[in-house]
Legacy VTK file of the C-alpha trace (Angstrom):
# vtk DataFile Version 3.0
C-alpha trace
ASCII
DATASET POLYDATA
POINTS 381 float
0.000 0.000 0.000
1.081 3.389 -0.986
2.280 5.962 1.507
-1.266 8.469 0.621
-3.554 5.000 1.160
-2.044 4.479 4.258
-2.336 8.521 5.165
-5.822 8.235 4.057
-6.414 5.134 6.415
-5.304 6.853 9.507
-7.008 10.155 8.539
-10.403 7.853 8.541
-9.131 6.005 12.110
-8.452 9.797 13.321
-12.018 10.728 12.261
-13.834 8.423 13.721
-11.772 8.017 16.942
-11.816 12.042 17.824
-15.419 11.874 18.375
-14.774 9.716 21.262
-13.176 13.291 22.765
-16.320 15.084 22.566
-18.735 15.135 25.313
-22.548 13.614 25.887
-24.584 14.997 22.752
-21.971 18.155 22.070
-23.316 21.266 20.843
-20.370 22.444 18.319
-19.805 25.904 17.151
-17.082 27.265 15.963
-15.526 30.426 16.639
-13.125 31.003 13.501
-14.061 30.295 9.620
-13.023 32.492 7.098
-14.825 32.686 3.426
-14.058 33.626 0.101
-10.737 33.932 -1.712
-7.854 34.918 -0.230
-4.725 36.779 -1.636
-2.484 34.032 -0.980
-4.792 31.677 -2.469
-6.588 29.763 -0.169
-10.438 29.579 -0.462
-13.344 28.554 1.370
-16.698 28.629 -0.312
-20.447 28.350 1.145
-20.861 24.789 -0.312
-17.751 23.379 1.264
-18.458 25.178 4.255
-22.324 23.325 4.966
-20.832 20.119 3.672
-17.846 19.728 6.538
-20.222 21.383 9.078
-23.022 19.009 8.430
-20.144 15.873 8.571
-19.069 16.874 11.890
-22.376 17.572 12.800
-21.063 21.479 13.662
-24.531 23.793 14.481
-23.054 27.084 14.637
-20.177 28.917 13.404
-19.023 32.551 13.106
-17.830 33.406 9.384
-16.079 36.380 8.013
-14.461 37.165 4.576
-10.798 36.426 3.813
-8.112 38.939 2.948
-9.737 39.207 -0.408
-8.727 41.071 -3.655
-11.739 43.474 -3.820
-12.026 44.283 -0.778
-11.460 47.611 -1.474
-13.382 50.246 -0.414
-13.944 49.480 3.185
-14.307 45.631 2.751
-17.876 46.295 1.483
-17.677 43.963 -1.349
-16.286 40.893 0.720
-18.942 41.560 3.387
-22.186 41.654 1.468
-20.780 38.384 0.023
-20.497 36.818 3.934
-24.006 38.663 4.736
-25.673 36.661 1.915
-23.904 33.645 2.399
-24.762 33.481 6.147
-28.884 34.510 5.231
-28.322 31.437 2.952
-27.232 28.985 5.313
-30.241 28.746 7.533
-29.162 29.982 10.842
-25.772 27.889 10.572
-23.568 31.077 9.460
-23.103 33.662 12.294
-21.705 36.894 9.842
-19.043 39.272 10.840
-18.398 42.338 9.472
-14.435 42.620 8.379
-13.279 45.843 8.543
-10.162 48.193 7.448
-9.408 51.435 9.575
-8.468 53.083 6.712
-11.203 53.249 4.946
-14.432 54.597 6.543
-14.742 51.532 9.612
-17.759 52.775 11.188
-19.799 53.587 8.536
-19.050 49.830 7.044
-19.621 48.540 10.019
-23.210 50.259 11.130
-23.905 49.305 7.524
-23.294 45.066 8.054
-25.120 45.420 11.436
-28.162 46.864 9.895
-28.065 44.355 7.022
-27.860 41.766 9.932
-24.070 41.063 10.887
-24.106 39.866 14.230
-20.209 41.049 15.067
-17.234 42.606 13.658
-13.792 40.988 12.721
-10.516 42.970 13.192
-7.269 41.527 12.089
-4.553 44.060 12.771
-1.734 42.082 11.063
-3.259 41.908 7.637
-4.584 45.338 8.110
-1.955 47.297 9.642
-2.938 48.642 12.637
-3.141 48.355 16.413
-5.683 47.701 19.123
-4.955 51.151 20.774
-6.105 52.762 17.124
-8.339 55.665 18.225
-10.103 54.806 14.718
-11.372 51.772 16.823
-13.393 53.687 19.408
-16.739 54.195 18.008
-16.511 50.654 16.723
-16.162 49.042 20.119
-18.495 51.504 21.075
-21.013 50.172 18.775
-20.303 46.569 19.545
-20.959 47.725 23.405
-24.274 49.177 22.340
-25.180 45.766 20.822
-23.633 43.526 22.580
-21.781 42.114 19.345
-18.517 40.222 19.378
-15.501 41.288 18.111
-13.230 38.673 16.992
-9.541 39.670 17.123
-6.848 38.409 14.892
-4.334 38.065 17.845
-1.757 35.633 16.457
1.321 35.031 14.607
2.979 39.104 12.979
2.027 41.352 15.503
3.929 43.091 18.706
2.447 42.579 21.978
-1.161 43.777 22.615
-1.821 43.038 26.391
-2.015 46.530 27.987
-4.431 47.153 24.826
-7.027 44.259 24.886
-7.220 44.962 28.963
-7.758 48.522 28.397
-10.688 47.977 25.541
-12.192 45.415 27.618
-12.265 47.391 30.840
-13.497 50.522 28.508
-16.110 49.134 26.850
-17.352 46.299 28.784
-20.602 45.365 27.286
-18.445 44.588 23.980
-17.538 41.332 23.457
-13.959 40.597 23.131
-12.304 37.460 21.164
-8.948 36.644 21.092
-8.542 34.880 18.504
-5.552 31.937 18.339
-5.226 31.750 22.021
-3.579 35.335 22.022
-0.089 34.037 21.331
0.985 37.168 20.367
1.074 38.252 24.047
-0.296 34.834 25.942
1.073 35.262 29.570
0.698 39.534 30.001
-3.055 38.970 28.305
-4.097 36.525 30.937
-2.265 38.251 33.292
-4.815 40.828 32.555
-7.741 39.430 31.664
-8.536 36.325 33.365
-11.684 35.730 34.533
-13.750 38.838 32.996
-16.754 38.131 31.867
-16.562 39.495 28.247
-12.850 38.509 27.229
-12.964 35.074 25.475
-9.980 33.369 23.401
-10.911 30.854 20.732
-8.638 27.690 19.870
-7.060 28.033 16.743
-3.232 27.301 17.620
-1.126 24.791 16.261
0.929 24.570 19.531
-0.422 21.873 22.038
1.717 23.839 24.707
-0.261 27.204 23.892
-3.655 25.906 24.948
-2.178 24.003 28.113
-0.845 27.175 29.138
-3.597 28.859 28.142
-6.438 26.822 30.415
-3.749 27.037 33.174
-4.121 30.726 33.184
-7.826 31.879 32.341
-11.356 30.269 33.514
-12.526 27.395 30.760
-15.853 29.362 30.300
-13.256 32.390 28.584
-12.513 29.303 25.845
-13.740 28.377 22.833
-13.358 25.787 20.309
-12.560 27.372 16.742
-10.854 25.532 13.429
-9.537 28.483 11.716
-10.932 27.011 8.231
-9.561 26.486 5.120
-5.958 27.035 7.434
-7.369 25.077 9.904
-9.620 21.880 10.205
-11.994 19.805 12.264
-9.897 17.113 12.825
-6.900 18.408 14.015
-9.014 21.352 16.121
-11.306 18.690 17.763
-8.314 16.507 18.326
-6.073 19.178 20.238
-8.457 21.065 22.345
-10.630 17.367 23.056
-7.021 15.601 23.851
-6.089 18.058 26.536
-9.588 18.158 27.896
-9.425 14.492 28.060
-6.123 14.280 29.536
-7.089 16.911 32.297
-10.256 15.093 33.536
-12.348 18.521 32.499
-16.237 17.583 33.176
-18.877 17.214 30.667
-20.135 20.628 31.900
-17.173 22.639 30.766
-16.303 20.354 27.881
-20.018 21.408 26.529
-19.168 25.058 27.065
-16.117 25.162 25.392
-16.702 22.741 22.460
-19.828 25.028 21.580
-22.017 26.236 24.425
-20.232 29.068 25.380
-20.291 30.989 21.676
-23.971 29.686 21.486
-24.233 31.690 24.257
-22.954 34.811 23.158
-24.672 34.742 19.852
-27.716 34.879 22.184
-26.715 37.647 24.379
-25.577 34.928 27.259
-22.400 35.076 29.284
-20.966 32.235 30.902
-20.394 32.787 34.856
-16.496 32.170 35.181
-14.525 29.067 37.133
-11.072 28.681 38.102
-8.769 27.247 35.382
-8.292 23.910 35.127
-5.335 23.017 33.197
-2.305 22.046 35.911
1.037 24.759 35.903
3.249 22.210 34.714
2.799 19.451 32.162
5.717 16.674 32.473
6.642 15.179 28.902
8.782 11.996 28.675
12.132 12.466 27.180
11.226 10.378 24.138
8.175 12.605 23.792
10.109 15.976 23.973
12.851 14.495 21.125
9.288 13.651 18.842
7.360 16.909 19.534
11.039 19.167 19.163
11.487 17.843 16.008
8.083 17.669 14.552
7.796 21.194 15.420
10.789 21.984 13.498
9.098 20.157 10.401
5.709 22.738 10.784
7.338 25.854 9.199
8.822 23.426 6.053
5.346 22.285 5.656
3.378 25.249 5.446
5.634 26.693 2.554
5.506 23.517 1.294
9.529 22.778 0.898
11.086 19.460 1.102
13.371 18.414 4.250
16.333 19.244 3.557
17.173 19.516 7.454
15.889 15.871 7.863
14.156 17.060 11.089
10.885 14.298 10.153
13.482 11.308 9.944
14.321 12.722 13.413
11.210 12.199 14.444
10.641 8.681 13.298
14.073 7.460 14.637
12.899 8.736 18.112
9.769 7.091 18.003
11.476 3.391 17.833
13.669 4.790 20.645
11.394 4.262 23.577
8.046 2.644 24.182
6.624 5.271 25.344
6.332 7.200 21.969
6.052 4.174 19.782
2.507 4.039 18.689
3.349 7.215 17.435
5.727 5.502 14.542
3.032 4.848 11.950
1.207 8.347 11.640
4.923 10.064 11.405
7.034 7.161 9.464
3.479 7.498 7.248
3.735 11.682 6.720
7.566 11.039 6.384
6.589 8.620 3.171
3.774 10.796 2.189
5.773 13.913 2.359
8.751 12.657 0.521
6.013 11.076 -2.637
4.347 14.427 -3.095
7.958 17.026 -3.185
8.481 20.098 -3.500
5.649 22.285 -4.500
2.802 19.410 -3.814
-0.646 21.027 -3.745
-1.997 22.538 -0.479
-4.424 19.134 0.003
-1.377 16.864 -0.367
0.876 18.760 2.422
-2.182 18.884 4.257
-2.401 15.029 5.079
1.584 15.457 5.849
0.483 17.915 8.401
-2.801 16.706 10.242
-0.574 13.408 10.498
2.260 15.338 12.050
0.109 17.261 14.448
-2.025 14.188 15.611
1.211 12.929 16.926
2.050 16.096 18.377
-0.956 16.005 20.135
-0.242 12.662 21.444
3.409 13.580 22.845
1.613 15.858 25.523
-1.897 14.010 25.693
-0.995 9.978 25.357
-3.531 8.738 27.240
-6.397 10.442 25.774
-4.592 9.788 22.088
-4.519 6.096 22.855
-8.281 5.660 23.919
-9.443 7.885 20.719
-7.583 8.643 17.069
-4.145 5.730 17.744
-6.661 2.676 17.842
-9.730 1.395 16.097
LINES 1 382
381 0 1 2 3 4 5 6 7 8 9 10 11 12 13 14 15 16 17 18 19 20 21 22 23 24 25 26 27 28 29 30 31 32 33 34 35 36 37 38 39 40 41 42 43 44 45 46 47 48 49 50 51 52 53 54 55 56 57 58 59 60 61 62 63 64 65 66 67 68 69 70 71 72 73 74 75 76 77 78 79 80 81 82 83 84 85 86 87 88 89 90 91 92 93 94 95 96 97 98 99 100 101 102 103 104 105 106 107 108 109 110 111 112 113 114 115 116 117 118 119 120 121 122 123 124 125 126 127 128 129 130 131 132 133 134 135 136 137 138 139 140 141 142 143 144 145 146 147 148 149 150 151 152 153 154 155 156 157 158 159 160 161 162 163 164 165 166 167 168 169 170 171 172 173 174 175 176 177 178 179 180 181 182 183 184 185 186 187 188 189 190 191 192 193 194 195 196 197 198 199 200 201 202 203 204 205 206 207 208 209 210 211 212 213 214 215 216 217 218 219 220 221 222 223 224 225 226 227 228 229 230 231 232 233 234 235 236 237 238 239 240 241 242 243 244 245 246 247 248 249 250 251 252 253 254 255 256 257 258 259 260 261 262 263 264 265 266 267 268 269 270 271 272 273 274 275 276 277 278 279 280 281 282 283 284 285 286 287 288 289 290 291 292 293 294 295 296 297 298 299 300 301 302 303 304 305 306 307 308 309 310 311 312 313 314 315 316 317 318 319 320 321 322 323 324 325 326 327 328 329 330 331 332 333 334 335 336 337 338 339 340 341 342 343 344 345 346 347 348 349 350 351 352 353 354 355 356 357 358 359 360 361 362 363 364 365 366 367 368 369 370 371 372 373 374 375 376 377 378 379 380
């Protein structure tokens, strides 16, 4: 059997096994999905959308365009295309209006709310501008008045925002504030900050198992929400990291439900979630074997996302330190099987191809820091 036949097979085994992470009759929604076409070329249309929602059996989720080509003036163009796409969806698509400080945000914004966005997203990286913006005033203002979300681009490209986010928050507190990738950007001083009030949230689209460890160490559960970060992200690998640690943890059914789903269903209803101590312990102990597999799989992420072969050999690494304890070695077959897969498709291999290298990397990832939960769900039948 061929190494994508055998990727396929444990991408099906993955499937089925991460629903065994979920809790009692889960109410998903997720917190991050882009649509439309980006500039760099990835896409996510209203077809594809429905279908993977309805296969993970995913009720709600919060949409917003892409960094699109015409999104000049003010996003406008981009937004009316989310707006119709989310009336066409049946109550599935939760719209946000994207907007662009330089180019009349208010007005765009009062605009999508009265043609029924129900929040705004900001993404200071792509758009080139900081939280502290005085621009961004009236527009947390108005998501105060309505009690809207904002949804924060607060990963990867950006210098630290803490002092920012804590000062909007405390400003405006009837707006509703989410971090979006666990707030990597500025993890430790945001928590610091924020933990525990009651409308600062932080959705779930990291790569880094480590991030949302820290991350449920620091802040109440109810301030956490499940989010794939679609087409960039997926179900399986989003379920699989957030449900792993969960599972590892011991987190109850009650908190599981609120943070696969019932907390942003919440929201979108004009609920808040009354706020717990975190639950995630302040140190996480890793075997050695585990540390050698997860170090050099995460050396392997940045090569696969610009899709470039491995010339550093950092995957063949990996494998070689699965065999080197027991501990690690049910882990051989999904990396020796993205090592195969990886070498068959080269250099330049389409974004679907390096995407079964990847989900079969970060399963194992997943399973360095959460083994036991790995074992009982996505490594067995």
């Amino acid at each position: 059997m061929g190494a994508s036949a055998d990727a396929d097979r444990l991408l099906e085994r993955a499937n089925r096994g991460v629903l065994r992470l979920l809790p009692p009759d889960p109410w998903l929604a997720d917190a991050h999905t882009h649509l439309g076409l980006d500039e760099d070329g990835m896409t996510l249309d209203l077809a594809t959308t429905l279908e993977n929602m309805r296969l993970w059996n995913v009720r709600r989720a919060l949409v917003f365009p892409l960094h699109e080509a015409d999104r000049s003036p003010a996003y406008r163009a981009p937004n009316d295309r989310v707006l119709k796409w989310a009336a066409d969806s049946g109550g599935l698509l939760v719209p946000l209006a994207r907007l662009d400080l330089a180019e009349s945000p208010i007005e765009e914004a009062r605009r999508c709310v009265a043609l029924g966005a129900r929040g705004i997203k900001l993404h200071p990286r792509a758009q080139r501008f900081t939280v502290d913006d005085d621009r961004l005033e009236p527009v947390f203002a108005l998501a105060e008045e309505h009690g809207l979300p904002v949804l924060i681009h607060a990963g990867r490209g950006m210098p630290p925002i803490g002092e920012h986010l804590a000062t909007v928050a405390e400003r405006h507190p009837g707006a509703i504030l989410i971090l979006a990738h666990a707030a990597i950007v500025d993890q430790e001083r945001i928590c610091d900050l924020v933990a525990g009030r009651p409308n600062v949230f932080f959705d779930t689209s990291t790569w880094g198992v480590s991030d949302l460890i820290n991350l449920l160490s620091r802040v109440a559960p109810q301030q956490v929400m499940w989010a794939t970060d679609a087409p960039y992200g997926n179900h399986l690998v989003s379920l699989a990291l957030i449900g792993a640690i969960l599972d590892e943890i011991g987190a109850s059914d009650e908190v599981r439900q609120g943070i696969f789903g019932g907390t942003l269903e919440g929201i979108v209803n004009g609920r808040t979630p009354v706020m717990t101590d975190p639950i995630a312990p302040a140190t996480w102990e890793l075997t050695h074997a585990a540390q050698r597999v997860y170090t050099y799989l995460a050396a392997a992420t940045p090569l696969i996302w610009m899709r470039l072969a491995d010339g550093l050999g950092v995957s063949g690494l990996a494998a070689g330190a699965c065999r080197s304890s027991d501990a690690v070695a049910d882990l051989e077959e999904l990396v020796t099987t993205a090592c195969r897969l990886w070498e068959d498709v080269g250099p330049g291999a389409s974004r679907g191809e390096v995407w079964s290298v990847a989900k079969l990397f970060q399963l194992a990832q997943i399973a360095c820091f959460c083994p036991t939960a790995a074992r009982r769900s996505y490594l067995c039948e």
